[in-house]
N, C-alpha and C positions, 0 to 999 in steps of 0.2 A: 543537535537533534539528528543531523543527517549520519553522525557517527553509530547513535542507538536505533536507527535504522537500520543502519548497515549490516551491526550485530545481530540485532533479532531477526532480519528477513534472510540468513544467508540459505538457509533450508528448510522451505518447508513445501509439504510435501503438496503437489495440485497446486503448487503455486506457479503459471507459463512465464510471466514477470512481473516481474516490481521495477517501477525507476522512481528514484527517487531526484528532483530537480529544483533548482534554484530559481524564485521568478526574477526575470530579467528588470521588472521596474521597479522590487519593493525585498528588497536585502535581506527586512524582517520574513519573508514567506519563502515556503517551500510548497511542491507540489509531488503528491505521490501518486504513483499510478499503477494500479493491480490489475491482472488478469489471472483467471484462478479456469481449474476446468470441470469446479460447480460451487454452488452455495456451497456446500457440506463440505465441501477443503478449505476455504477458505473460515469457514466457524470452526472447525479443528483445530485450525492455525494457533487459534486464539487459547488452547489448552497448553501449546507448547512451551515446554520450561522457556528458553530465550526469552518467545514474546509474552510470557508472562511476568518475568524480570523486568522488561522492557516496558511497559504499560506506564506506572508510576514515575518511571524516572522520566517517558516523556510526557505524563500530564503536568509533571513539575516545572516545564519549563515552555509548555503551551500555553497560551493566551488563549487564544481561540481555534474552533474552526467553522471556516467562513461558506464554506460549499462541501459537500458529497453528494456524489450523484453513483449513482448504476445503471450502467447499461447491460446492451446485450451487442456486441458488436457482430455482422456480419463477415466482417474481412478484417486481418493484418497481415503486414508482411514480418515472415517469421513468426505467426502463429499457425499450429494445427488449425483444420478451417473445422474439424470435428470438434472441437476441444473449447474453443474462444466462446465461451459462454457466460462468464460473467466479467463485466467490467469495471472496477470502483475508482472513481478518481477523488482524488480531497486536497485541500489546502489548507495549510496551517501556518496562524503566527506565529511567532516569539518573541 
């Protein structure tokens, strides 16, 4: 999974970052974390050939997922502070 992340997320446009991380207590999970610099880039995203490739091949090997949330963060380090406006974090089995 972390590999067709990697492909799908390497360009897209309005995207400030993606990481994508391993949980330290539970092997089967990953956790990804977007900051995009509006809703409307980040629903875009989702027309792009890559992540449109990418969709199925990772519903196919997702179990679940267990949380998404959005924020609105007021500060990062290493984000425009004009810019950080949305934030979507998620976790997902396999």
């Amino acid at each position: 999974m972390v590999e067709i992340l990697k492909e799908s997320a390497a360009s897209m446009p309005g995207c400030l970052s993606y990481v994508v991380a391993k949980d330290a207590s539970d092997e089967n999970t990953i956790w990804v974390t977007e900051v995009w610099d509006s809703m409307a880039s980040h629903d875009a995203s989702l027309s792009l050939p890559a992540v449109k490739n990418a969709i199925p091949r990772g519903k196919a090997i997702v179990s679940n997922f267990e949380k998404i949330a959005v924020t609105s963060p007021v500060w990062g380090a290493g984000l425009p502070a004009a810019h950080a406006t949305n934030l979507r974090t998620s976790n997902g089995q396999f």
